[in-house]
DSSP file (Angstrom, degrees, kcal/mol; ACC not computed):
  #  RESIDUE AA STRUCTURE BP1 BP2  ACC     N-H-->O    O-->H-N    N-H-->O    O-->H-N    TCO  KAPPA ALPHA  PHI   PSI    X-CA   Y-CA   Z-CA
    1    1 A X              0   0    0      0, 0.0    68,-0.1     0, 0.0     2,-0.1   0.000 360.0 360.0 360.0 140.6    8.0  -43.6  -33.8
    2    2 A X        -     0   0    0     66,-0.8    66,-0.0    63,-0.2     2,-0.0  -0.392 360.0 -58.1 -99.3-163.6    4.3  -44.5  -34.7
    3    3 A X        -     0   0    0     61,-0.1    62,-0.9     1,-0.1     2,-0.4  -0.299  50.1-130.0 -91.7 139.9    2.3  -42.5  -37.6
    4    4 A X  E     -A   64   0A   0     60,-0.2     2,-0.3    -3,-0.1    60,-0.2  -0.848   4.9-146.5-102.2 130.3    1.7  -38.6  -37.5
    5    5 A X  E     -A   63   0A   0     58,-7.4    58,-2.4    -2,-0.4     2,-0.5  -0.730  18.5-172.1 -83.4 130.9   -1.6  -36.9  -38.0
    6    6 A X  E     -A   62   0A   0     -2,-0.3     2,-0.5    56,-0.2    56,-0.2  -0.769   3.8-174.2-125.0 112.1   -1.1  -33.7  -39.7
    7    7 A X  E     -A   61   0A   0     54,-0.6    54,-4.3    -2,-0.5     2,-0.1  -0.786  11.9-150.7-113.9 158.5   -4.1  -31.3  -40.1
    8    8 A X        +     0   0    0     17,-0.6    17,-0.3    -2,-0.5     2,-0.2  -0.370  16.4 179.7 -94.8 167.7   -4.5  -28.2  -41.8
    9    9 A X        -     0   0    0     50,-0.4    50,-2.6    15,-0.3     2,-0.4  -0.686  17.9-156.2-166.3 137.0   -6.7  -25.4  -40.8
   10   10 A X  E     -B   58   0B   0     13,-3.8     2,-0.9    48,-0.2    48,-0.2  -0.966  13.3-147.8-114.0 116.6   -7.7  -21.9  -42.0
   11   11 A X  E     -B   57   0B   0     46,-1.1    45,-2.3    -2,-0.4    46,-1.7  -0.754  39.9-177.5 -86.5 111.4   -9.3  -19.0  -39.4
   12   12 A X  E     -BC  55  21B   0      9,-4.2     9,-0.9    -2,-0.9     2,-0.2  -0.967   7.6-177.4-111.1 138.2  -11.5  -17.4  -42.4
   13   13 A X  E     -B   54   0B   0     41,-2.0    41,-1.9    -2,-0.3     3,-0.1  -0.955  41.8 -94.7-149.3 177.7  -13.8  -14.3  -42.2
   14   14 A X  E >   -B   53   0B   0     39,-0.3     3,-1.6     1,-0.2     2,-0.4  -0.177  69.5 -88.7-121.1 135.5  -16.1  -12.1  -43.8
   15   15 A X  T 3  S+     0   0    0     37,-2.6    -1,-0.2     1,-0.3    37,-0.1  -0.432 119.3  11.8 -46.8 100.1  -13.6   -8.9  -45.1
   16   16 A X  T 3  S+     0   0    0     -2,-0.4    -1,-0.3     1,-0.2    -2,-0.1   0.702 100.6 144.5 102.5  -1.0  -13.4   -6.2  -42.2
   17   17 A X    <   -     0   0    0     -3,-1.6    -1,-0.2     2,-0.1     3,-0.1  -0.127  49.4-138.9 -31.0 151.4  -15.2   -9.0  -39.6
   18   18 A X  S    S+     0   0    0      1,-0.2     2,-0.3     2,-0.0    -1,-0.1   0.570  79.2  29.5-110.6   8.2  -14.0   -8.9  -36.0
   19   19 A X  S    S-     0   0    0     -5,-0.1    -5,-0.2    -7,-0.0    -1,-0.2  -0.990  73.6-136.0-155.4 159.5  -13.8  -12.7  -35.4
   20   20 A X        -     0   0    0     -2,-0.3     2,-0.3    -7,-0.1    -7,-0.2  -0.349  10.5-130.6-119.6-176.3  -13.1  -16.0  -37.6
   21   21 A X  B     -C   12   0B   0     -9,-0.9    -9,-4.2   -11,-0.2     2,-0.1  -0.945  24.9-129.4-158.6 125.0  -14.1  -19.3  -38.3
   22   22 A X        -     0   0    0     -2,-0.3     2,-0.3   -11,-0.2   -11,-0.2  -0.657  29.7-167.6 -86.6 159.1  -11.2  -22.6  -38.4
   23   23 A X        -     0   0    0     -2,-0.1   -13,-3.8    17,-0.0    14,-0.1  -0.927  20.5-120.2-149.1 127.5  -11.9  -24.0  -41.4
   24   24 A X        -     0   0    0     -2,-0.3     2,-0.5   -15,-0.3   -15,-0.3  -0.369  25.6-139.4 -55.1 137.5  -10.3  -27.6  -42.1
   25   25 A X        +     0   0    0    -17,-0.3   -17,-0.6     1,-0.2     3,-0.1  -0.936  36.1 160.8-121.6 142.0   -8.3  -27.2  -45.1
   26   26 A X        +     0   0    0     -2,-0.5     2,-0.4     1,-0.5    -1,-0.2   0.814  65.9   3.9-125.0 -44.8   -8.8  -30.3  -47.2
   27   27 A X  S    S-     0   0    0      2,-0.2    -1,-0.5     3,-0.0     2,-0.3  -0.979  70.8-113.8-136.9 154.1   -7.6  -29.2  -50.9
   28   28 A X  S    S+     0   0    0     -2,-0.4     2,-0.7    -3,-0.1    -3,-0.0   0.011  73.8 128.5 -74.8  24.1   -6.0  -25.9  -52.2
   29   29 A X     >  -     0   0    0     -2,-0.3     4,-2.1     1,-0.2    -2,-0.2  -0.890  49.9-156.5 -97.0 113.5   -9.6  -25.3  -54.6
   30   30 A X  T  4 S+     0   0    0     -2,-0.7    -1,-0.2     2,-0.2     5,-0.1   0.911  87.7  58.1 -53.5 -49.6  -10.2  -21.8  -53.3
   31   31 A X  T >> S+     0   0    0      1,-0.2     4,-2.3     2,-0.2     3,-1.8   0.953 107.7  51.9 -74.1 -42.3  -14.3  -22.2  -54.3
   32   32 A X  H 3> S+     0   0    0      1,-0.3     4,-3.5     2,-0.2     5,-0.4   0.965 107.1  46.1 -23.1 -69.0  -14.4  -25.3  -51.9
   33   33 A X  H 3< S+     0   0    0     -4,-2.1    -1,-0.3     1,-0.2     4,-0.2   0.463 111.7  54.8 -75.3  22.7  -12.9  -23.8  -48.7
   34   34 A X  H <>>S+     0   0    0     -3,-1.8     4,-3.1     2,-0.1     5,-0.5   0.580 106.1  55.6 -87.6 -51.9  -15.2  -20.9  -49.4
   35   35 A X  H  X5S+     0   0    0     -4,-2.3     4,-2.0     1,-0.2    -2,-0.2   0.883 113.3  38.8   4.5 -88.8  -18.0  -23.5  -49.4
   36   36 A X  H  X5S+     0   0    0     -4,-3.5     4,-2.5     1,-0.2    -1,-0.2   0.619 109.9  57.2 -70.4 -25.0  -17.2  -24.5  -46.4
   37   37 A X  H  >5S+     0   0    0     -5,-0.4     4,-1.9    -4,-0.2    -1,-0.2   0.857 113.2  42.5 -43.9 -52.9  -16.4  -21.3  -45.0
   38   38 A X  H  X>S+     0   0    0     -4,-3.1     4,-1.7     2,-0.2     5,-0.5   0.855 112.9  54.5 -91.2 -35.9  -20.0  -20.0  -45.8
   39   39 A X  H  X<S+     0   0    0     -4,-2.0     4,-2.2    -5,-0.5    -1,-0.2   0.988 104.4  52.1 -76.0 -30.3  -21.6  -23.3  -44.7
   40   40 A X  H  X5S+     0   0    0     -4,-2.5     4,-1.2     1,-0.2     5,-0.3   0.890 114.1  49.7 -53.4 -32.0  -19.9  -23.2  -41.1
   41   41 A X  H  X>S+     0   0    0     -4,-1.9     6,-1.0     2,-0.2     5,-0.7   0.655 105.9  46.7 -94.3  -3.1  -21.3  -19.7  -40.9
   42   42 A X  H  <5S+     0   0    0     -4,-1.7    -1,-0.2     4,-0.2    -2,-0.2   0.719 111.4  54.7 -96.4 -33.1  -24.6  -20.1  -41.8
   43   43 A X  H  <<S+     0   0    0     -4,-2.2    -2,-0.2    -5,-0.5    -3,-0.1   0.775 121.6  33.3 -72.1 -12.7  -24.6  -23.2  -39.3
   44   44 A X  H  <5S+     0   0    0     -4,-1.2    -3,-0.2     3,-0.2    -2,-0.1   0.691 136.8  20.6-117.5 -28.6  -23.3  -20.7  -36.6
   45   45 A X  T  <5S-     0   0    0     -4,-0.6    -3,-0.2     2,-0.3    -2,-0.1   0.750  91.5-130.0 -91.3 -23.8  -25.0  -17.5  -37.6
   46   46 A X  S   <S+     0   0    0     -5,-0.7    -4,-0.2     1,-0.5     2,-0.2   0.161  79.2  73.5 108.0 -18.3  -27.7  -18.6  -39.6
   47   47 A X        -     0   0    0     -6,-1.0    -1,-0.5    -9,-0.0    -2,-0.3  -0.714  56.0-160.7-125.6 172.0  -27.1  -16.3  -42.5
   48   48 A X        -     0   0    0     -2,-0.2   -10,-0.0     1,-0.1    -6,-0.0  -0.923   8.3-167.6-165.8 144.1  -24.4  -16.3  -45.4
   49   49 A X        -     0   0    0     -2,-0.3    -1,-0.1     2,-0.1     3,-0.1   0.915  26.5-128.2-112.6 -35.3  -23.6  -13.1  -47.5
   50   50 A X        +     0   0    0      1,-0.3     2,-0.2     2,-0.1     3,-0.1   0.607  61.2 136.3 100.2  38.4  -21.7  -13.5  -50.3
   51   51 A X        -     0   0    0      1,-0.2    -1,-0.3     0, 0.0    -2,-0.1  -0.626  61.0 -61.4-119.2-176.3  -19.5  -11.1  -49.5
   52   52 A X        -     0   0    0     -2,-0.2   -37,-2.6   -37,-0.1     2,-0.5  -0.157  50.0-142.9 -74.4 134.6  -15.5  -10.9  -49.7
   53   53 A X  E     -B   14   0B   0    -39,-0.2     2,-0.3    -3,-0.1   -39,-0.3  -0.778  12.9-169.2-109.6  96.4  -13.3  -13.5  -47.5
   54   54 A X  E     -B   13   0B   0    -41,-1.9   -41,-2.0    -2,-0.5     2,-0.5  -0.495  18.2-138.9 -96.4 141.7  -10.2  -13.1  -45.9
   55   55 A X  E     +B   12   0B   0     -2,-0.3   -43,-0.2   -43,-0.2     3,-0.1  -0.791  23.5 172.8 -94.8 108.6   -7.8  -15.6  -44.3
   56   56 A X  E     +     0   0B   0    -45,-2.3     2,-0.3    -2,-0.5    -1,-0.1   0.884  66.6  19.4 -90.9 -42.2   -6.4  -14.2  -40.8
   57   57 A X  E     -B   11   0B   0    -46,-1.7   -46,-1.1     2,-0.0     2,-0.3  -0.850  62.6-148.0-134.2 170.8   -4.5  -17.1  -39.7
   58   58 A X  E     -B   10   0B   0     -2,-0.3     2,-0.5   -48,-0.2   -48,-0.2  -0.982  27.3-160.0-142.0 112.3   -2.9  -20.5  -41.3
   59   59 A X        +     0   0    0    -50,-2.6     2,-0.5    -2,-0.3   -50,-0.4  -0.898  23.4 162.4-111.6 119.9   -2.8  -24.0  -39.1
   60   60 A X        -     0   0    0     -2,-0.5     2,-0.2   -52,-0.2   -52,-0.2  -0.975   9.7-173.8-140.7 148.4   -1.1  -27.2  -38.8
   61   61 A X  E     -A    7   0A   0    -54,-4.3   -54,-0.6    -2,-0.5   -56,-0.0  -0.691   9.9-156.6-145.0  95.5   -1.0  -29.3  -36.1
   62   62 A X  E     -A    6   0A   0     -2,-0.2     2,-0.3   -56,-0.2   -56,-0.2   0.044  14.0-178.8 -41.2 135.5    1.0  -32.4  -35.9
   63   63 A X  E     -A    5   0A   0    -58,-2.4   -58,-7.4     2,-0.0     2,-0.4  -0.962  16.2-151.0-161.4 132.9   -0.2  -35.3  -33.2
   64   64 A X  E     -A    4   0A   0     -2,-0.3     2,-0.3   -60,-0.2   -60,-0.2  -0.701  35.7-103.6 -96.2 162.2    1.6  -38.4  -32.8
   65   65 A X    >   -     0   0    0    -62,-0.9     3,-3.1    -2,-0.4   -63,-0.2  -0.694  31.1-118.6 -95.3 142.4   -0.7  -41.2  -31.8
   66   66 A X  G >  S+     0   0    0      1,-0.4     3,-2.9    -2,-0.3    -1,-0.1   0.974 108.1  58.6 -52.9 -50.2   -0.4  -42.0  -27.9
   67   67 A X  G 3  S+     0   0    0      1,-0.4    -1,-0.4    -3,-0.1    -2,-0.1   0.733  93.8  58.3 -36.9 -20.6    0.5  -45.2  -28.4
   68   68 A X  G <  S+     0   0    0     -3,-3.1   -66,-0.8   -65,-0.1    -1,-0.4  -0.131  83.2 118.7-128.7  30.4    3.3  -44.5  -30.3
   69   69 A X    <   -     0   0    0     -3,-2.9     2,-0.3     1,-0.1   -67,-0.1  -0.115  69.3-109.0 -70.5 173.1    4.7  -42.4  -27.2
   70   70 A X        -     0   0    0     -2,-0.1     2,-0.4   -69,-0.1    -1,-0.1  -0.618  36.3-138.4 -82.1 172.9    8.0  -43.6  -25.6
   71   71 A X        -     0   0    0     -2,-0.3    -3,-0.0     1,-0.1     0, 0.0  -0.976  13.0 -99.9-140.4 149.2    7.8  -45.0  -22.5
   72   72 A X        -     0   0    0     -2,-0.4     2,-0.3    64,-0.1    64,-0.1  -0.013  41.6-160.7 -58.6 169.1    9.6  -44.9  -19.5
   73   73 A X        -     0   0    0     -3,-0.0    64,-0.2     3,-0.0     2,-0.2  -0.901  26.8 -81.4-150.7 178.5   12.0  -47.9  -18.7
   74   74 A X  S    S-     0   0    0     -2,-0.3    34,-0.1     1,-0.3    36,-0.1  -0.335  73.8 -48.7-100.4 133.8   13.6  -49.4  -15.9
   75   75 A X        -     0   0    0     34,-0.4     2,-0.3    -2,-0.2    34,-0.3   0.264  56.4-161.0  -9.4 138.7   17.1  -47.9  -14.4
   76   76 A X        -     0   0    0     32,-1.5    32,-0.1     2,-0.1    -1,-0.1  -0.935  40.5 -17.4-140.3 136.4   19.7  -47.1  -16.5
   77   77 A X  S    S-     0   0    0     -2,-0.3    -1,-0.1    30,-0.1    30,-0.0  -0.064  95.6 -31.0  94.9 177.4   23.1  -46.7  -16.0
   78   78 A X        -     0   0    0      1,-0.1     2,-0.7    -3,-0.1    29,-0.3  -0.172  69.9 -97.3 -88.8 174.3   25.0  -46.0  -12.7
   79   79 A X        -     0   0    0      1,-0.1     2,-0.2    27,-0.1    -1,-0.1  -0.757  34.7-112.0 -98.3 137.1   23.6  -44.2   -9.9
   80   80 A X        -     0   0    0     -2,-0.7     3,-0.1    25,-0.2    -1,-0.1  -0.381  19.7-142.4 -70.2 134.1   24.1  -40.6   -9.1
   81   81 A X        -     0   0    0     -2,-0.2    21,-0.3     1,-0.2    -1,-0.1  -0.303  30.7 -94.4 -73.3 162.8   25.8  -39.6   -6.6
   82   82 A X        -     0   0    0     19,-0.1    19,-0.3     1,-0.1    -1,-0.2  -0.127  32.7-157.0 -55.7 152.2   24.6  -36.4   -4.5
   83   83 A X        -     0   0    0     17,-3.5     2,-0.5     1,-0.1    18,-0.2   0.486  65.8 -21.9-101.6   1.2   26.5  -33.3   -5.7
   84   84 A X  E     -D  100   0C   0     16,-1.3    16,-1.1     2,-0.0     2,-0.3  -0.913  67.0-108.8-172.8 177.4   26.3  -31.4   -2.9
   85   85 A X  E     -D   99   0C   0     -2,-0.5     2,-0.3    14,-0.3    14,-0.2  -0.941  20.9-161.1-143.7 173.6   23.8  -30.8    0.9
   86   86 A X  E     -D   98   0C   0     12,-1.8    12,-3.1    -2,-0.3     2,-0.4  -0.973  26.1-112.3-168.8 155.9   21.6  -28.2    1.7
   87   87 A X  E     +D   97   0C   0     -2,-0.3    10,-0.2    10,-0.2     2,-0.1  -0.652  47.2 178.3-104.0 131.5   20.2  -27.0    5.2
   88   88 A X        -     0   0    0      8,-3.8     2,-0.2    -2,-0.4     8,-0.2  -0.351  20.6-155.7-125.0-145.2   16.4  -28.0    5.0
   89   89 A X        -     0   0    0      6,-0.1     2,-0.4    -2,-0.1     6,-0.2  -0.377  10.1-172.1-174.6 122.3   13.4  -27.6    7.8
   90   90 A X  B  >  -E   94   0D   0      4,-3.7     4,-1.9    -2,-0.2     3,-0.1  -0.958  25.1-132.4-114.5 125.8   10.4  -29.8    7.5
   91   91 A X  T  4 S+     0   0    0     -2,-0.4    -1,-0.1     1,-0.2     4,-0.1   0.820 108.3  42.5 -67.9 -29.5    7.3  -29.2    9.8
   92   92 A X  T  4 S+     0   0    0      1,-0.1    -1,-0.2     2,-0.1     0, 0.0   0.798 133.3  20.0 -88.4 -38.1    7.0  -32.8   11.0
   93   93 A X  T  4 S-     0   0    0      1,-0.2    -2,-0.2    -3,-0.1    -1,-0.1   0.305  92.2-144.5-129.9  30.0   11.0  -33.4   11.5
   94   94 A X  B  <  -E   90   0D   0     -4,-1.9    -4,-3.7    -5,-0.1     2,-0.3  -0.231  51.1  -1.2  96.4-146.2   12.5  -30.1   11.8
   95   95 A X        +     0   0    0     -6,-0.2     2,-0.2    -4,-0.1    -6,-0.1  -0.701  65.9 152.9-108.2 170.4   15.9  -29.1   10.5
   96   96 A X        -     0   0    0     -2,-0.3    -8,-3.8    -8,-0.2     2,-0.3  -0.877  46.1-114.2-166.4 158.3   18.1  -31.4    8.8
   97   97 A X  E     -D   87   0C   0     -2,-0.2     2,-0.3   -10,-0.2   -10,-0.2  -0.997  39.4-167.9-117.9 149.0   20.9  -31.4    6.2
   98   98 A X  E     -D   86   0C   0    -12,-3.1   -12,-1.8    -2,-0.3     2,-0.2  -0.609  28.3-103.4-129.0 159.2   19.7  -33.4    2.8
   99   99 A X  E     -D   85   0C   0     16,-0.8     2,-0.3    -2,-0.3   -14,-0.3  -0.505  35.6-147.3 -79.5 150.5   21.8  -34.6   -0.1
  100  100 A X  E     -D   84   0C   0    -16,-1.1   -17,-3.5    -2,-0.2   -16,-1.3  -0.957  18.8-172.1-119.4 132.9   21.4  -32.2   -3.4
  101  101 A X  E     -f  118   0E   0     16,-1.3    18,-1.3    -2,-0.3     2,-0.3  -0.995  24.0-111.9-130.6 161.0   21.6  -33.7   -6.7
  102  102 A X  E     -f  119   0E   0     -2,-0.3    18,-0.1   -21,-0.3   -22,-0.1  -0.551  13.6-154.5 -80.6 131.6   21.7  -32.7  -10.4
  103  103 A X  S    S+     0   0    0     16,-2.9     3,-0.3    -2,-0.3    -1,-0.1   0.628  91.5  63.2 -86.4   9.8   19.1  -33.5  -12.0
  104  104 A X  S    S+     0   0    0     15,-0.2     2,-0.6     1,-0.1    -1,-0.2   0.981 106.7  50.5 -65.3 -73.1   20.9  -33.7  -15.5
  105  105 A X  S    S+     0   0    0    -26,-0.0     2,-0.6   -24,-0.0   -25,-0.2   0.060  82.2 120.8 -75.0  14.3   23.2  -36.8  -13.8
  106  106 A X        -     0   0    0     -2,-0.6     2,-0.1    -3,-0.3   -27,-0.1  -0.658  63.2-133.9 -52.7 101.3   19.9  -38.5  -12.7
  107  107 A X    >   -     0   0    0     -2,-0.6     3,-1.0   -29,-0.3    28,-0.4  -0.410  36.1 -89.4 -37.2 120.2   19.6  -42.2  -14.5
  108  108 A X  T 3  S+     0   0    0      1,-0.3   -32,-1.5   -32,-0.1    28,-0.2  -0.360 116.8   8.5 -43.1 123.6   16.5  -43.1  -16.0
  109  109 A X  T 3  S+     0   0    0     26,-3.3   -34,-0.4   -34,-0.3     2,-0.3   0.819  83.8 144.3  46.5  56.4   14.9  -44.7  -13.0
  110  110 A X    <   -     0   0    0     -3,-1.0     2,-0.4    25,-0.4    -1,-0.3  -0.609  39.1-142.6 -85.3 170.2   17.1  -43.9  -10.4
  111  111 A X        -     0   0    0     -2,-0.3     2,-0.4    23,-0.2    23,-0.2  -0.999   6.3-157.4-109.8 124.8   15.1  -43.1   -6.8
  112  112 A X  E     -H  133   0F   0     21,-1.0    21,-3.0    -2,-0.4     2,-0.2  -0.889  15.6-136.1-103.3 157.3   16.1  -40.7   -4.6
  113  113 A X  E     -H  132   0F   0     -2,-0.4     2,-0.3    19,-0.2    19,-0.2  -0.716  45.2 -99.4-115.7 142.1   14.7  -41.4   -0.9
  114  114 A X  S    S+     0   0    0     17,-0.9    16,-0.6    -2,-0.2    14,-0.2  -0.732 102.1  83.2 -95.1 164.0   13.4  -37.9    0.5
  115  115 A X  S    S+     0   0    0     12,-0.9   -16,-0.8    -2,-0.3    -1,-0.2  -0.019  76.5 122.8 -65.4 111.7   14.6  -36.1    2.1
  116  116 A X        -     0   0    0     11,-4.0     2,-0.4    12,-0.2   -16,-0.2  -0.570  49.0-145.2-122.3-170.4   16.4  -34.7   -0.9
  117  117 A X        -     0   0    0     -2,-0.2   -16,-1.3     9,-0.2     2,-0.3  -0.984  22.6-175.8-133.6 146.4   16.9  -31.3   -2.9
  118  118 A X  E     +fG 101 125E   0      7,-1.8     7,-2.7    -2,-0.4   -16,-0.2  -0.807   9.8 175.5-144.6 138.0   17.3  -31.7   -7.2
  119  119 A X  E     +fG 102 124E   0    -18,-1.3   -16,-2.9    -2,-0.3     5,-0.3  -0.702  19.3 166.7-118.2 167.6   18.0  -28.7   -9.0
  120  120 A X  E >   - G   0 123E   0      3,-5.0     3,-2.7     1,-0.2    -2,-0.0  -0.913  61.4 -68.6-154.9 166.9   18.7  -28.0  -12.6
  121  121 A X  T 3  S+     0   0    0      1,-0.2    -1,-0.2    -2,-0.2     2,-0.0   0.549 130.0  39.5  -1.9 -82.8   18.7  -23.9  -14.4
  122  122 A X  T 3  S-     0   0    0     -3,-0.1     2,-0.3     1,-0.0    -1,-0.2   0.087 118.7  -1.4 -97.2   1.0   15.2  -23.8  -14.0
  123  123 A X  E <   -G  120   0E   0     -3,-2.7    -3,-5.0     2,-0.0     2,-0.4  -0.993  40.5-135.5 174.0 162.7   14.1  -25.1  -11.1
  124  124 A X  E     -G  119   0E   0     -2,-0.3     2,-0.7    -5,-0.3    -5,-0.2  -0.996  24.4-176.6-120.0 118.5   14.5  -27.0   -7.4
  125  125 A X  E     -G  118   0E   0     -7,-2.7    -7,-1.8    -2,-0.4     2,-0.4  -0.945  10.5-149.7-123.0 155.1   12.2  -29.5   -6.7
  126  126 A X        -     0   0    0     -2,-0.7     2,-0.5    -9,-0.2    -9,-0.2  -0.943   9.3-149.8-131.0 137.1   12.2  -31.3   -3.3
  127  127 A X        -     0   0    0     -2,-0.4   -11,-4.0   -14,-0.1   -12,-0.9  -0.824  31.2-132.0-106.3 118.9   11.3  -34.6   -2.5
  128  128 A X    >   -     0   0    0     -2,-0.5     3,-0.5   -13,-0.2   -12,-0.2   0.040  36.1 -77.0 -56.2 175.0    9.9  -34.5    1.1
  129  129 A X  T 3  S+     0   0    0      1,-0.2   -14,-0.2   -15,-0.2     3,-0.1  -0.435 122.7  25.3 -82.8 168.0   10.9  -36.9    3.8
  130  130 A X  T 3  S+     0   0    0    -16,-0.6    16,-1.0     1,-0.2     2,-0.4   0.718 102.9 113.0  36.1  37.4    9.1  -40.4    3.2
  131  131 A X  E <   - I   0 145F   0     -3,-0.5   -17,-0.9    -4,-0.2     2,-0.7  -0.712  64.3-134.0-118.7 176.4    8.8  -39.6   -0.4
  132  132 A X  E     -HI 113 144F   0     12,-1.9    12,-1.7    -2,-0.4   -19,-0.2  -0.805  12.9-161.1-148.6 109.8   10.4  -41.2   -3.1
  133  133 A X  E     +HI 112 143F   0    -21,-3.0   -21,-1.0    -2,-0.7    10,-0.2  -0.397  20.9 156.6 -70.1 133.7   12.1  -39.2   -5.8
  134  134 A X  E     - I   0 142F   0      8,-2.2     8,-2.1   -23,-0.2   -23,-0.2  -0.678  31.7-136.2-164.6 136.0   13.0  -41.1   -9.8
  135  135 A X  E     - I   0 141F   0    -28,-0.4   -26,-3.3    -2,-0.2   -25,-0.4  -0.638  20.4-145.2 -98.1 171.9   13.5  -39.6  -12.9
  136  136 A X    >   -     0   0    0      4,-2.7     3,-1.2   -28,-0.2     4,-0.3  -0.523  28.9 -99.1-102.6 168.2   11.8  -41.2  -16.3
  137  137 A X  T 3  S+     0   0    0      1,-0.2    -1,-0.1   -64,-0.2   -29,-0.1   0.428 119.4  54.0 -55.4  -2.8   12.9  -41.5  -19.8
  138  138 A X  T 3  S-     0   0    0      2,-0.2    -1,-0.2   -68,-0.0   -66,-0.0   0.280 122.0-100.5-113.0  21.9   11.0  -38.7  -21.1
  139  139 A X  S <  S+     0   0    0     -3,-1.2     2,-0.4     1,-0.2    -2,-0.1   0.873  75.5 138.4  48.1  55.2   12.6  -36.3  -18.4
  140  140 A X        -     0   0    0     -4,-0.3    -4,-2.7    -6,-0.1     2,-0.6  -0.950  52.9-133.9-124.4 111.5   10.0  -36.2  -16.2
  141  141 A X  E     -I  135   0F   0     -2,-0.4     2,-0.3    -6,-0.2    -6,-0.2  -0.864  24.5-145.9 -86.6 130.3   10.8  -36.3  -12.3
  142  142 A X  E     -I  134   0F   0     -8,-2.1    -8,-2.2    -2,-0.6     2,-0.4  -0.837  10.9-158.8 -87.7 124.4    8.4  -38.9  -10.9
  143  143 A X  E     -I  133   0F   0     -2,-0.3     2,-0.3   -10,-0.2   -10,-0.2  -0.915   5.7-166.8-109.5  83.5    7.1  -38.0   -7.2
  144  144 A X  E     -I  132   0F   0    -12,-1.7   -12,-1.9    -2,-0.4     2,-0.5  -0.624   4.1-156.5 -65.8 117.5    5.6  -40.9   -5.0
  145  145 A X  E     -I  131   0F   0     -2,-0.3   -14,-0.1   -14,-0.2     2,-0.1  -0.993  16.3-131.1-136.2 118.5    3.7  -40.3   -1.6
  146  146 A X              0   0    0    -16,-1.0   -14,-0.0    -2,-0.5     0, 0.0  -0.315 360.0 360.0 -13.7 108.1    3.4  -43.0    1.1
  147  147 A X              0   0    0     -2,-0.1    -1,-0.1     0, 0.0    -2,-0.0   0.390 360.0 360.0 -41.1 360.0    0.2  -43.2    1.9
């Protein structure tokens, strides 16, 4: 895995305000992120009061750098077989019965040739006829149309 950004961020406002300001948080010195608090808001309202500051909301947000993604890879492993059919109807070829598979016991880069069905809990997706079904290493079914 390659190197994680982690930034901090504080939504601060003016005590009894109805909206905030993120404010990067760069060290735990209270009079600093007030600083900065009062200089973002004078750069977005124009004014700064001196008046009491309250901290609504608390941030961090982790980002791996793309590069350092996984990447899909090339077939693995044997191929799955259909689990099942299913009755389909397609406007261009009509009705038909099509292979169903699970899409858990998909191989990293298997293809399925459409017409097909693959389901899993949450969902069905169907790869039409002249389409070309495959799933990736990051679980991602990949969908390909023939020009």
């Amino acid at each position: 895995m390659g190197s994680v950004l982690v930034e901090r961020s504080l939504d601060l406002r003016y005590t009894g305000q109805n909206y905030e300001i993120t404010v990067p948080y760069e060290s735990g010195d209270v009079a600093l992120l007030r600083l900065a608090f009062e200089r973002w808001h004078r750069q977005l309202y124009g004014y700064a009061t001196g008046e009491g500051v309250e901290c609504v909301n608390l941030r961090v947000a982790a980002r791996v750098e793309r590069d350092a993604l996984m990447r899909p890879v090339a077939g693995t492993g044997a191929a799955a077989a259909p689990a099942g059919h299913r009755r389909a109807s397609f406007p261009d070829v009509g009705e038909m019965v099509i292979p169903r598979y699970e899409r858990a016991a998909l191989g990293v880069g298997q293809r399925v040739d459409g017409p097909a069905v693959i389901e899993d809990a949450w969902s069905t997706t169907v790869v039409y006829p002249g389409q070309l079904g495959a799933a990736d290493a990051l679980g991602n079914l990949v969908i390909e149309v023939s020009p």
